[in-house]
Steps between C-alpha positions, in 0.01 A plus 500: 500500500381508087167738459200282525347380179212717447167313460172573353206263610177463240185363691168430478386365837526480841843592515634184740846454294558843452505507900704212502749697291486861707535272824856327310588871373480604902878322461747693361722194389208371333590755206164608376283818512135519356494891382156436288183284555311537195130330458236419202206553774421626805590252769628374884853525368529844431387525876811285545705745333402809664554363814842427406567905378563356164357669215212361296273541174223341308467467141205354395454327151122645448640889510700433190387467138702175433673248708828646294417831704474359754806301463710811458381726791584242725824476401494821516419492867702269579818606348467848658601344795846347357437151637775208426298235503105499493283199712192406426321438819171392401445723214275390267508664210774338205741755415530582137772611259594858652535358847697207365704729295620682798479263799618175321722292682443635813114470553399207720215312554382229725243180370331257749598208334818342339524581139503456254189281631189683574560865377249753545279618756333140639832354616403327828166365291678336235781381662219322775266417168767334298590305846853618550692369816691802539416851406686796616584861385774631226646857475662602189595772280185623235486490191273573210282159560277417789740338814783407230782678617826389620455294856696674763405225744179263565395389908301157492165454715352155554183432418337323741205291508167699593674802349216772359599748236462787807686296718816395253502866362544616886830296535651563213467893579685449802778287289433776219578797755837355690622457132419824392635672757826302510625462175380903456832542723713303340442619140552846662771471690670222249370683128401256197413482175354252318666292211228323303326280740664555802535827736906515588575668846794718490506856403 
């Protein structure tokens, strides 16, 4: 069996897909291991992490003189741990040129919605505000814009009738996390690239 595809996860929150990835990596023919959990802010999924044994860091934006700085000490961070592709797990904090410079191509991102509709961080609200019958949640491959990337694949979620913001943003994460955590695997166990617009599997 290939070595696993080592992983580094960026979060922000509680940490729920970043368990739903260490509970996928728990398969060894899944072909992925998370060797770095690296945060913006204290929070539940660093909790996650050490529970897991896997090593973790923060690097906040505020302890840095410029968001450039900042920019380059977490690349820093992350690249110390030799990752092949990075996730971004709920991180939310844009990555800027240095990160980009070093991770692009392989640094992934999930959206709750299906863009390019409704980019940014209101997804569910929009997509219910501008009346949409079917929402749903897109990971791709980032870029220098905000959710403009390459799609790697998109999971639709009906919108149904008495559908609140709270309650439409709670089934899409479910949607959001099964696609996450599957199509994690295949890009690891399959390789891509992307070619303009589209993310090719294959090594």
């Amino acid at each position: 069996m290939p070595n696993p595809t080592r992983a580094a996860v960026l979060v922000s929150g509680g940490g729920s897909n970043l368990a739903a990835l260490l509970d996928a990596t728990r398969d060894p023919g899944y072909g992925v291991e998370i060797v770095v959990v690296g945060a913006d802010r204290d929070c539940g999924a660093l909790e996650v992490a050490a529970s897991a044994g896997v090593p973790s860091f923060v690097e906040r934006v505020k302890d840095h003189a410029s968001r450039e700085e900042w920019d380059a000490a977490l690349t820093a961070r992350v690249a110390a741990a030799s990752p092949d592709i990075v996730i971004s797990a709920g991180f939310l904090k844009l990555a800027g040129e240095s990160f980009l410079a070093a991770f692009g191509g392989r640094y992934l991102n999930t959206h709750n919605a299906l863009l390019p509709s409704f980019p940014g961080i209101h997804g569910p609200r929009d997509a219910l505000e501008y009346g949409v019958k079917i929402a749903g949640a897109t990971l791709f491959v980032v870029d220098a814009g905000v959710d403009t990337g390459a799609i790697v694949a998109q999971v639709a979620v009906p919108v149904l009738d008495d559908d609140d913001v709270e309650a439409l943003t709670e089934r899409i994460k479910v949607a959001e996390r099964d696609q996450l955590v599957s199509w994690v695997g295949k890009l690891a166990r399959e390789g891509f690239r992307v070619e303009g617009r589209k993310v090719v599997l294959g090594g």
